[in-house]
C-alpha positions as CSV (number, residue, x, y, z in Angstrom):
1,X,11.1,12.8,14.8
2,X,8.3,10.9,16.3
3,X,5.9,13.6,14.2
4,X,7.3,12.8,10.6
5,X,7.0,9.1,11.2
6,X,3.4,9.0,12.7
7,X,0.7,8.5,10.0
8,X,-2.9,9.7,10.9
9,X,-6.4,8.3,10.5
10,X,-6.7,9.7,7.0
11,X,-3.1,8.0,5.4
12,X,-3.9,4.4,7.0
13,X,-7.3,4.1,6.2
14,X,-7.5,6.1,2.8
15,X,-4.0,5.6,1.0
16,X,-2.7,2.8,2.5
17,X,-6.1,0.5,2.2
18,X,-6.3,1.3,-1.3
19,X,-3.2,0.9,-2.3
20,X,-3.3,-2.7,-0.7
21,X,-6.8,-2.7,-2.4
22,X,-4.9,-2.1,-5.7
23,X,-2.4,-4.6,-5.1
24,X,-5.0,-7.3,-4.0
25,X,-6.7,-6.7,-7.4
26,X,-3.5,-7.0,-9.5
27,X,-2.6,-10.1,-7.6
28,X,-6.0,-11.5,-8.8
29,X,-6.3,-10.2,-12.0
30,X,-3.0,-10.3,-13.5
31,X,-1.6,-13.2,-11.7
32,X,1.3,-11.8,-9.3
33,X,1.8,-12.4,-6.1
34,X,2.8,-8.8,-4.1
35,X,-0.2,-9.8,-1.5
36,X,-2.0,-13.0,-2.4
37,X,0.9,-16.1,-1.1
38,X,3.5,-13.5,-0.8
39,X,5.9,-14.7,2.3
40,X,7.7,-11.2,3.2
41,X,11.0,-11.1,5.2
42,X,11.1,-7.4,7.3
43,X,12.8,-5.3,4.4
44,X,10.2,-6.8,1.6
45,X,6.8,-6.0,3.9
46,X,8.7,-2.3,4.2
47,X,8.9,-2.5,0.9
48,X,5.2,-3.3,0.2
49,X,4.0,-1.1,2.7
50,X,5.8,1.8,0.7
51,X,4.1,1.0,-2.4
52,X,1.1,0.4,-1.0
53,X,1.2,4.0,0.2
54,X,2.5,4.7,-2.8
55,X,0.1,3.6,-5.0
56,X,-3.1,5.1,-2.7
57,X,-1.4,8.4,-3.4
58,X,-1.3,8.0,-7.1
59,X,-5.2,6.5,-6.7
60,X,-6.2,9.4,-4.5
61,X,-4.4,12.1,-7.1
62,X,-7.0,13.0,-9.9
63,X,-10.0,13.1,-6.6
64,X,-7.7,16.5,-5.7
């Protein structure tokens, strides 16, 4: 168990910095507010942190 929940180097510092990256720049750009004055209770951060990965994934896609 302890194996499929650990991320390594690679997921926290590629996906999941650019998918906050890409949720900063929405927040700016369009307005929202997912990062930028967001107050999170545990299950929203979760949430967040999700799409976050998420989203680096879908970034990280078409450099495969």
């Amino acid at each position: 168990m302890d194996r499929i929940l650990r991320f390594n180097d690679y997921d926290v510092f590629a996906y999941l910095a650019t998918g906050f990256a890409a949720m900063l720049a929405s927040d700016i750009t369009l307005g929202s507010q997912w990062v930028l004055g967001a107050e999170w209770e545990v299950s929203e951060g979760l949430a967040v942190l999700l799409a976050a990965y998420f989203i680096g994934h879908l970034i990280a896609w078409p450099a495969a």
